[in-house]
SEVO-466262 format. One record per residue (C-alpha): residue in three letters; residue number from 0; x, y, z. Coordinates in pm, 1 decimal. Example, Ala and Ser with C-alpha at 12.3 -4.5 7.8 and 13.67 -1.06 7.14 Angstrom:
% SEVO-466262
- ALA, 0, 1230.0, -450.0, 780.0 .
- SER, 1, 1367.0, -106.0, 714.0 .
END
This chain:
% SEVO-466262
- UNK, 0, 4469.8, -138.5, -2019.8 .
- UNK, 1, 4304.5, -197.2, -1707.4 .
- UNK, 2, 4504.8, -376.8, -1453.1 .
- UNK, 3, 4329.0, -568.7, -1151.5 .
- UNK, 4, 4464.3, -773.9, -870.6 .
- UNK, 5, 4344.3, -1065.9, -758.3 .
- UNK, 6, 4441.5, -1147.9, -397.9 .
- UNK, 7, 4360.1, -1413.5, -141.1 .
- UNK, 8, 4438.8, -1353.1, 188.0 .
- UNK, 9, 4433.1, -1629.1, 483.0 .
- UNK, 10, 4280.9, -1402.5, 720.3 .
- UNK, 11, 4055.0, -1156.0, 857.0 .
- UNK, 12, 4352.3, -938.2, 945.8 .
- UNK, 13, 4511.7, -972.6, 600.9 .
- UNK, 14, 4195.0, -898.2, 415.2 .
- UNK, 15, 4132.8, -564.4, 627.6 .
- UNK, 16, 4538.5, -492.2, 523.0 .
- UNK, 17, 4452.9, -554.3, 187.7 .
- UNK, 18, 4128.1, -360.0, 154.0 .
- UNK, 19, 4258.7, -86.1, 414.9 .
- UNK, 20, 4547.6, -19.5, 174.8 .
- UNK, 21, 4334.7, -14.8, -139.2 .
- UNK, 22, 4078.5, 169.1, -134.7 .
- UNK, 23, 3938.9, 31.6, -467.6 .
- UNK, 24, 3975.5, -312.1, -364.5 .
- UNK, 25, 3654.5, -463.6, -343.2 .
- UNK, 26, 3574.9, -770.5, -142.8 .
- UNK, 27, 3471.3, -1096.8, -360.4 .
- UNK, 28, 3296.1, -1386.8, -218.5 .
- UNK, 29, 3039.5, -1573.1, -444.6 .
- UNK, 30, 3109.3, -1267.4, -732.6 .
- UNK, 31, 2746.8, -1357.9, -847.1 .
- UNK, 32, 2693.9, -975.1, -798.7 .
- UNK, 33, 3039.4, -804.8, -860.5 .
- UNK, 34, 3135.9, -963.7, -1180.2 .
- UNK, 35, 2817.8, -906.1, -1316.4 .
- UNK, 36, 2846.6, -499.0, -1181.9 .
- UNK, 37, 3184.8, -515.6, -1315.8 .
- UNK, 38, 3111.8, -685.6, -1650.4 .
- UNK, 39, 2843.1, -417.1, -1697.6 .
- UNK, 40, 3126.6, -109.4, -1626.6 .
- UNK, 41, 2912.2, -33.8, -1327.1 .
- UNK, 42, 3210.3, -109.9, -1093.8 .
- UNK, 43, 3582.0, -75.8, -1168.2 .
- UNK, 44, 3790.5, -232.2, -848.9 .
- UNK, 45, 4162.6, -247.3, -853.0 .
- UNK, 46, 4141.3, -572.4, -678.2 .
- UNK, 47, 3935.5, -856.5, -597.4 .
- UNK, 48, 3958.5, -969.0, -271.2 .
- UNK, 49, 3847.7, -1318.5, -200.4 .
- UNK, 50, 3767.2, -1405.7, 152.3 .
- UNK, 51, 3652.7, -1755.5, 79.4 .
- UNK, 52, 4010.3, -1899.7, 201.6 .
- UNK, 53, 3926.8, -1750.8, 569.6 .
- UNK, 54, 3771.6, -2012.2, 756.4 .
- UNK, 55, 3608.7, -1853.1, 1018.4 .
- UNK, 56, 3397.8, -1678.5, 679.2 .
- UNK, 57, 3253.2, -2057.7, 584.7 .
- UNK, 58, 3173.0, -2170.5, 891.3 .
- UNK, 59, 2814.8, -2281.1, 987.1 .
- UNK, 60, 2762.6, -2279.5, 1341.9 .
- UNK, 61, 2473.4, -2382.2, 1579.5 .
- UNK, 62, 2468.5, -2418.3, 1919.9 .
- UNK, 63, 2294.2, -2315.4, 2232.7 .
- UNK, 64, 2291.7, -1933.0, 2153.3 .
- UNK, 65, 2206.5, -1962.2, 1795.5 .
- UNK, 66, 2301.4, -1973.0, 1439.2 .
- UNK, 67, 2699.3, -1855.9, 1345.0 .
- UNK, 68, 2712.2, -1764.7, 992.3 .
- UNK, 69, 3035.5, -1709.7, 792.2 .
- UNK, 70, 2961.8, -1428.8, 541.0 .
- UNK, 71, 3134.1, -1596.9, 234.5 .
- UNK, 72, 2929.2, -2009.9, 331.4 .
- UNK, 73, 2757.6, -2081.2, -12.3 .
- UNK, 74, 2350.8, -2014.4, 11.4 .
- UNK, 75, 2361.3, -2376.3, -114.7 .
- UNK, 76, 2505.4, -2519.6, 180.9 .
- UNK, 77, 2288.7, -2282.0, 391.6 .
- UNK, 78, 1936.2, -2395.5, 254.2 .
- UNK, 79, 2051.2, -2764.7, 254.7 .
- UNK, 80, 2174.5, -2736.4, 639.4 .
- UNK, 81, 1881.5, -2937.7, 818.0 .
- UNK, 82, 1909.3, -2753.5, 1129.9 .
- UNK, 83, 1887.0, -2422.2, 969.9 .
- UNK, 84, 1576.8, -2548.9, 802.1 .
- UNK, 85, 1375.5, -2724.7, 1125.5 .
- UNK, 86, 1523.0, -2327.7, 1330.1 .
- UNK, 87, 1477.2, -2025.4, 1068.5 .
- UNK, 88, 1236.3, -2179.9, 775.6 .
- UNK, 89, 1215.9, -1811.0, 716.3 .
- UNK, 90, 1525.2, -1758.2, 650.3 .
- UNK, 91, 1591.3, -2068.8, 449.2 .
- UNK, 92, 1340.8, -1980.1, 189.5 .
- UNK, 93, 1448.4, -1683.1, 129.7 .
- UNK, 94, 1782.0, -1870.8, 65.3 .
- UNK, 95, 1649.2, -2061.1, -142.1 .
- UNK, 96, 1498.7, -1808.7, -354.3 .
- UNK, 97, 1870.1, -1673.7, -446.8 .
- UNK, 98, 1887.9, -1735.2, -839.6 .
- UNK, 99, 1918.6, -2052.3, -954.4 .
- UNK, 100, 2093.6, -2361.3, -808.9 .
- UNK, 101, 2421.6, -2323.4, -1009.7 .
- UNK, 102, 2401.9, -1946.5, -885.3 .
- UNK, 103, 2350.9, -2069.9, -529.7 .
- UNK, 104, 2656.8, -2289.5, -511.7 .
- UNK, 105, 2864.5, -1982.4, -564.4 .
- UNK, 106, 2618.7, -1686.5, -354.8 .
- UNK, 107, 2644.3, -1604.2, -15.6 .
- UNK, 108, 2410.3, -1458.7, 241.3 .
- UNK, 109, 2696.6, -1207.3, 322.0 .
- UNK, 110, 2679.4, -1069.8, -85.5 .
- UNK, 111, 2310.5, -1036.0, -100.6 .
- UNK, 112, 2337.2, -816.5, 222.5 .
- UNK, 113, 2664.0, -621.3, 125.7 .
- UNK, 114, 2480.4, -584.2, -230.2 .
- UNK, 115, 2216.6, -385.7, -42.4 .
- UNK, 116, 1989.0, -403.2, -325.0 .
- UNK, 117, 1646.7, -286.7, -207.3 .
- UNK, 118, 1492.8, -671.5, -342.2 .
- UNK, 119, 1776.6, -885.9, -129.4 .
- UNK, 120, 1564.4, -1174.9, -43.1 .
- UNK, 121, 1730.8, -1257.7, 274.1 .
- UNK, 122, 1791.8, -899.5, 411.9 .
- UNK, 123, 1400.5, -915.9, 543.3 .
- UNK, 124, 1419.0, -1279.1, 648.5 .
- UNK, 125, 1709.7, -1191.7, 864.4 .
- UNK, 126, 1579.1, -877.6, 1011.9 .
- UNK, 127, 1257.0, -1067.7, 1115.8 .
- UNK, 128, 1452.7, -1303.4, 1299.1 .
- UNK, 129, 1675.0, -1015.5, 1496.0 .
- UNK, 130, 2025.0, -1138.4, 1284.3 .
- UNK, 131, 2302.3, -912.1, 1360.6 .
- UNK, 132, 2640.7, -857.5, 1152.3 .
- UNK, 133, 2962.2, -864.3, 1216.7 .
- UNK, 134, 3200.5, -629.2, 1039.6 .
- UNK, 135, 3599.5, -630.5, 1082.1 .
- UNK, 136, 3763.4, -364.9, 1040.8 .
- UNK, 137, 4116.8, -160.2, 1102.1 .
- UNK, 138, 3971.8, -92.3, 1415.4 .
- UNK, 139, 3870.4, -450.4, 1520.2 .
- UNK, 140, 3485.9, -571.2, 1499.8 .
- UNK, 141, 3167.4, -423.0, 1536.3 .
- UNK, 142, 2832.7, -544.6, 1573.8 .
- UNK, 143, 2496.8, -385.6, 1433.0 .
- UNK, 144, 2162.0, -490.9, 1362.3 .
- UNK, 145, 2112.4, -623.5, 970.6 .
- UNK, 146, 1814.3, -339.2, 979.5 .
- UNK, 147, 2112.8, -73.4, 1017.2 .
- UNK, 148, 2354.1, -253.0, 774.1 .
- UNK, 149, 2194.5, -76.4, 438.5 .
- UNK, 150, 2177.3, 296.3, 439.1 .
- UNK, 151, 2032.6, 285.6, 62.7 .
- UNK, 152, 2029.6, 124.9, -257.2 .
- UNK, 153, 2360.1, -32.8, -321.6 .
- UNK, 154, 2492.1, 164.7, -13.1 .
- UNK, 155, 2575.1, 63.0, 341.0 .
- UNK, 156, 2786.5, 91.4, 658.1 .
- UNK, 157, 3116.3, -28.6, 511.6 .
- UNK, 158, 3409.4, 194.9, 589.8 .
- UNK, 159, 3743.0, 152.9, 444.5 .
- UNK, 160, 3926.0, -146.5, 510.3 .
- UNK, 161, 3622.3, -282.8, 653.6 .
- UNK, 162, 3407.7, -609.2, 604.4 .
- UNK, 163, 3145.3, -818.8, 695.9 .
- UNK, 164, 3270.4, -1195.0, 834.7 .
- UNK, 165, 2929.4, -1310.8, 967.6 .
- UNK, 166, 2609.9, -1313.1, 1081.4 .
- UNK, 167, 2470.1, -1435.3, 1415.2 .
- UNK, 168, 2107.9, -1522.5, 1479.8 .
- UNK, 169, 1967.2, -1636.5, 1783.5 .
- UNK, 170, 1827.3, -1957.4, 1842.2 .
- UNK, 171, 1454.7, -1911.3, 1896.9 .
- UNK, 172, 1284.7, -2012.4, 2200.1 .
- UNK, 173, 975.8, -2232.8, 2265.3 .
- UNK, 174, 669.0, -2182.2, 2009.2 .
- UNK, 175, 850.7, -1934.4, 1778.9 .
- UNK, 176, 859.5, -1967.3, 1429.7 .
- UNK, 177, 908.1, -1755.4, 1105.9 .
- UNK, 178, 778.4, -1732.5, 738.0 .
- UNK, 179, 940.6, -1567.1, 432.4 .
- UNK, 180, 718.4, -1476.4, 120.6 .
- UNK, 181, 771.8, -1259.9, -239.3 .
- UNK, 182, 634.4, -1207.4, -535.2 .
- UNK, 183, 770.7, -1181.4, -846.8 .
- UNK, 184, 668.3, -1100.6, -1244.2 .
- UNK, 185, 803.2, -1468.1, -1316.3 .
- UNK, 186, 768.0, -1809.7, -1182.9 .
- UNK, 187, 1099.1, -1854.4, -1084.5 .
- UNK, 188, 1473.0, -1656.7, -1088.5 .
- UNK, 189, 1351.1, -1264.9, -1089.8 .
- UNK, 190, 1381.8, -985.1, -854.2 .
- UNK, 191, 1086.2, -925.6, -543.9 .
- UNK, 192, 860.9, -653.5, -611.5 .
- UNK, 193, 757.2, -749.3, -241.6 .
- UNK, 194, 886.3, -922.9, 30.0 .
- UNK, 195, 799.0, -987.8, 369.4 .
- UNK, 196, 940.7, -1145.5, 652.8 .
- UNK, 197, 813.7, -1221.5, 967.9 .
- UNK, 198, 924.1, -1415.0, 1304.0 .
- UNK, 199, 690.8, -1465.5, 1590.9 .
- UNK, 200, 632.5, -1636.1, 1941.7 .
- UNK, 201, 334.4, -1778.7, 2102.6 .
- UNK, 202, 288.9, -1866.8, 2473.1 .
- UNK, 203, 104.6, -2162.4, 2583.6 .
- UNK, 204, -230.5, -2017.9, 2522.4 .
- UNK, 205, -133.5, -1923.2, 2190.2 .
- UNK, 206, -136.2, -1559.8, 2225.8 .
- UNK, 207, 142.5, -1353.5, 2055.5 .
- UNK, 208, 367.1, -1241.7, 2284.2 .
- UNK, 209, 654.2, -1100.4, 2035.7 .
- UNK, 210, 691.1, -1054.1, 1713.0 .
- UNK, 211, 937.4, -888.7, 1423.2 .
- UNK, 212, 775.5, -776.8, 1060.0 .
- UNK, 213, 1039.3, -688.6, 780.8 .
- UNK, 214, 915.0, -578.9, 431.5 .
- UNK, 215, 1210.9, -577.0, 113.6 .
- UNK, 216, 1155.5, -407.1, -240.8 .
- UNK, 217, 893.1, -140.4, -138.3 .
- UNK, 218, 1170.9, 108.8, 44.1 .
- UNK, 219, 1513.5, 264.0, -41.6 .
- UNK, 220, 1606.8, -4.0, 212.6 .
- UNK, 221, 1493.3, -353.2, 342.0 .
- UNK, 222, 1249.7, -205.0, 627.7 .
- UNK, 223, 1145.0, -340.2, 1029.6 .
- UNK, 224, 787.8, -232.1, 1082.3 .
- UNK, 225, 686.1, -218.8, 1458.3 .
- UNK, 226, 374.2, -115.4, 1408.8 .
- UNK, 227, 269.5, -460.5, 1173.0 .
- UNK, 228, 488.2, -648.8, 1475.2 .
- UNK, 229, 222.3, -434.9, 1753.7 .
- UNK, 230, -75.1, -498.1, 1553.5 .
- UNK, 231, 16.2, -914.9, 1614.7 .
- UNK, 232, 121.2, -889.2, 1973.6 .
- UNK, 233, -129.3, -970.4, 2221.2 .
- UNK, 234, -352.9, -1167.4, 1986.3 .
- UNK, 235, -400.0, -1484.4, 1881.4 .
- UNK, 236, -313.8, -1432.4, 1573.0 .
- UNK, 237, -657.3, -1390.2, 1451.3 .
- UNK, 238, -802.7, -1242.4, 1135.2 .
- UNK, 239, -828.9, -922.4, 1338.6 .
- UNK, 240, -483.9, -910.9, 1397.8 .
- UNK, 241, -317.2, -1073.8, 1066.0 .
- UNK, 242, -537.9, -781.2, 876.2 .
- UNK, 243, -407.4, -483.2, 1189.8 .
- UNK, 244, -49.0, -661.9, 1052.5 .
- UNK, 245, -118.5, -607.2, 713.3 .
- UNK, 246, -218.2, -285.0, 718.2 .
- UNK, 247, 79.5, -105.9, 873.5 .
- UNK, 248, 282.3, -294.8, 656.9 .
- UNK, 249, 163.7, -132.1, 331.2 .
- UNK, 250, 131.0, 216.6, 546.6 .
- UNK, 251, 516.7, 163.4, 602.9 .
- UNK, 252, 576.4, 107.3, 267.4 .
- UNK, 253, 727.8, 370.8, 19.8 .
- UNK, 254, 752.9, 230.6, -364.9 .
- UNK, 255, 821.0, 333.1, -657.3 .
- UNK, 256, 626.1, 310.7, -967.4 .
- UNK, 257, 823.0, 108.9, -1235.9 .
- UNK, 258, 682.4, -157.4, -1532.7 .
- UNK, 259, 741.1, -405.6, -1245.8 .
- UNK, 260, 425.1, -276.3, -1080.0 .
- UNK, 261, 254.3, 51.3, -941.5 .
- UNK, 262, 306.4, 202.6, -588.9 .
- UNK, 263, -71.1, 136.8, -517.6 .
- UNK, 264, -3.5, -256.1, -588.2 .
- UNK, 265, 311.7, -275.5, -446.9 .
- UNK, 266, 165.8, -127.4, -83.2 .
- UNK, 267, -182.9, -369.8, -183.5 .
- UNK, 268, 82.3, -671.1, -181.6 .
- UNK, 269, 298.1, -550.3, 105.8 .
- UNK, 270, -9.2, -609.3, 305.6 .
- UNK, 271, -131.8, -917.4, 138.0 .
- UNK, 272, 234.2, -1079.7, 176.4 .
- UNK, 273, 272.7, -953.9, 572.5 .
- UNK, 274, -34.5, -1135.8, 635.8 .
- UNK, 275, -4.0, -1501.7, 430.7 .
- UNK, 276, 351.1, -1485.2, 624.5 .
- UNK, 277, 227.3, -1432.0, 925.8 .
- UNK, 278, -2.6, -1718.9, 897.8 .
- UNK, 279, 276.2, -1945.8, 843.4 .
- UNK, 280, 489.6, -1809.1, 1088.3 .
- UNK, 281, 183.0, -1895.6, 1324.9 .
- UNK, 282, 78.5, -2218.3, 1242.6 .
- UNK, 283, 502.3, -2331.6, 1241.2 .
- UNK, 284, 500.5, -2172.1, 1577.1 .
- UNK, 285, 225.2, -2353.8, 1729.7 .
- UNK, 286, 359.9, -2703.3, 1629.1 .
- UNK, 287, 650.9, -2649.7, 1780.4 .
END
């Protein structure tokens, strides 16, 4: 008979002891993922480790410098923060495109990264808007860009013993805005066969003068596409450049074929997505 622990440390440091000991503990926060993995028999930990007693992991911070994040803060409380709204709409949809309400109560921003599914909702949202995380570990914290957290599907950065305890965003400045769009086979609760992020600043002339593109579901990995973010800098914007956007989106893009669509649709509506969030990102930026 299988035997698993369940522990709940205090801590950071106790949770790295824990999961630095065991090396088939696995860190649970929401669980909306794991206990469905280990339900299925795709994962077998010898321990759950929950890290929603740590405070510092369900804190929501915003101030000067930007948005604090504890990894294990309920996407519910996220979306309905009105600050995190009115700053990162982006990132709030995609939020608020995590399951279902009930499921969002329990999910956390910090599972659907560590998940690293290829369709995360929020991994492109947060690499358009230049999120970083921040992994504990035996050896103390790190920091790394999200675009670096996920080395493949269901694979990332994760050593033993380590963690992630938040994410930081930075505040945006003046005229800068961001959009988050998917589609999906369903009208509601499914997995992204696209997904596209994107985070953008306009000067008082309303010419582009930076921008970040992120595209999920079409790549082993959520991806950052500097060529979609070149093809927007400099403009205004325009047709011209919204079309220049969405065309080395779906050249970055590398899908598979699957009954969920073909790799020539799935590039067709990484370009098609890129630009409608663009748009938005655009138009939110210039009413600001």
């Amino acid at each position: 008979m299988l035997s698993i622990r369940y522990e709940a440390p205090a801590s950071v440091g106790e949770a790295v002891a824990l999961l630095d000991a065991d090396e088939g503990a696995k860190v649970i926060a929401g669980g909306t993922d794991l206990l469905v993995q280990y339900r299925s028999g795709l994962r077998e930990p010898t321990a759950f480790v929950d890290v929603k007693r740590i405070p510092d992991l369900m804190e929501i911070s915003i101030d000067a410098d930007g948005l604090v994040l504890g990894a294990a803060t309920p996407a519910a409380e996220v979306f309905e923060n009105t600050e995190i709204r009115q700053l990162w709409p982006g990132v709030a949809e995609a939020t608020d495109l995590i399951g279902s309400t009930q499921i969002q109560g329990r999910a956390t921003l910090g599972g659907n990264l560590c998940n690293s599914s290829p369709a995360a909702d929020t991994v492109p949202a947060l690499i358009a808007v230049g999120a970083q995380a921040v992994i504990a570990g035996p050896s103390g914290e790190r920091e790394l860009a999200v675009e670096d957290f996920v080395t493949g599907p269901g694979q990332n950065v994760l050593g033993r013993g380590e963690f992630l305890v938040k994410l930081r965003v930075p505040r945006p400045g003046p005229r800068t805005s961001d959009a988050y769009l998917r589609l999906i086979p369903r009208t509601e609760m499914d997995i992204a066969v696209v997904g596209a992020g994107v985070a953008l600043t306009l000067d008082e002339g309303g010419t582009c003068t930076a921008a970040r593109v992120a595209i999920g579901a079409v790549a082993p990995t959520a991806l950052l596409v500097p060529d979609a973010a070149a093809a927007l800098v400099g403009s205004s914007v325009d047709d011209a450049a919204l079309a220049g956007a969405a065309q080395a989106a779906s050249a970055a893009a590398s899908p598979i074929d699957d009954k969920r669509g073909t790799v020539a649709y799935r590039r067709k509506v990484t370009g098609v997505l890129t630009q409608r969030a663009a748009a938005i990102a655009a138009e939110r930026a210039r009413e600001r």
